[in-house]
N, C-alpha and C positions, 0 to 999 in steps of 0.2 A: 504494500500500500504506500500512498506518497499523501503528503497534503502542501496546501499551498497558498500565500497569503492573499487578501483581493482585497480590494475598495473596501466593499458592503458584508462580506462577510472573507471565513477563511475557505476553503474547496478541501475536498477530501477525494481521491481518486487519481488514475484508478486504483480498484482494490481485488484483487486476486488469492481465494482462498480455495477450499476443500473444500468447506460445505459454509451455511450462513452464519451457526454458531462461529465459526475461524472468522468469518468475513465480520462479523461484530467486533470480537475483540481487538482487530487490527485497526478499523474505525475507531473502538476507544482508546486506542493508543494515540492515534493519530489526534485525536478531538483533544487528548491531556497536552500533546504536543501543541497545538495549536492556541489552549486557554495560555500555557505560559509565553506564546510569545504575541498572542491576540488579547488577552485579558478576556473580557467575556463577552465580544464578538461572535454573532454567527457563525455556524457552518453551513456548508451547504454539499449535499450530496449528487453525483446524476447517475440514481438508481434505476439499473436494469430491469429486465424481466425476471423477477428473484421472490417471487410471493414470501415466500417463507423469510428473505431475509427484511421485506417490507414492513413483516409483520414485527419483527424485532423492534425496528426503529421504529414503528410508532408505538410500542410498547413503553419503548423508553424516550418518547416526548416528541420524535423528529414529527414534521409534520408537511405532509405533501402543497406546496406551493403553487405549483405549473408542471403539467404534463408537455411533454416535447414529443415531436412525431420525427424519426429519421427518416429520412429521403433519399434516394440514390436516382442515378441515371449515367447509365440507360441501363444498368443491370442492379440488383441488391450485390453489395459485396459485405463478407466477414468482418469489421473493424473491431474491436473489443467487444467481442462479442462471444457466447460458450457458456457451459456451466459453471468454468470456474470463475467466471467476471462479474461481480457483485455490482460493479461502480464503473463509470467512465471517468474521464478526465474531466469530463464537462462538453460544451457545443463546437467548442473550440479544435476540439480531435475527434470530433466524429462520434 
């Protein structure tokens, strides 16, 4: 997992685990990293198709914002995308 500082919040992704339980804990890693150098600034996620890891973070407070639609042309390609990708980078890498 990576995170990374922004304007309006800090960014978490991508995030690459085993299953949702991994892909949380790395998120909270990532989220302690970010309070100490964000203070208490946002995060913000750009979660996958990952029900089970959706259910996590709104278990523990995240809370869905804005749906994003990806788009391709002229074909769909692979970009972060699989079972084991919890998280994008954001809009910026696809």
């Amino acid at each position: 997992g990576f995170s990374r500082p922004g304007r309006m919040s800090g960014a978490i992704g991508p995030v690459v685990a085993s299953d949702a339980l991994s892909a949380w804990r790395i998120v909270e890693g990532l989220m302690a990293d970010r309070r100490r150098a964000d203070g208490e600034k946002p995060v913000a996620l750009a979660v996958l198709n990952q029900p089970e890891f959706k259910t996590i973070l709104l278990a523990r407070g995240f809370q869905l914002r804005r749906s994003n639609l990806r788009m391709f042309f002229p074909e769909p390609r692979a970009v972060l995308s699989g079972p084991a990708v919890f998280a994008a980078t954001g809009l910026g890498m696809g």
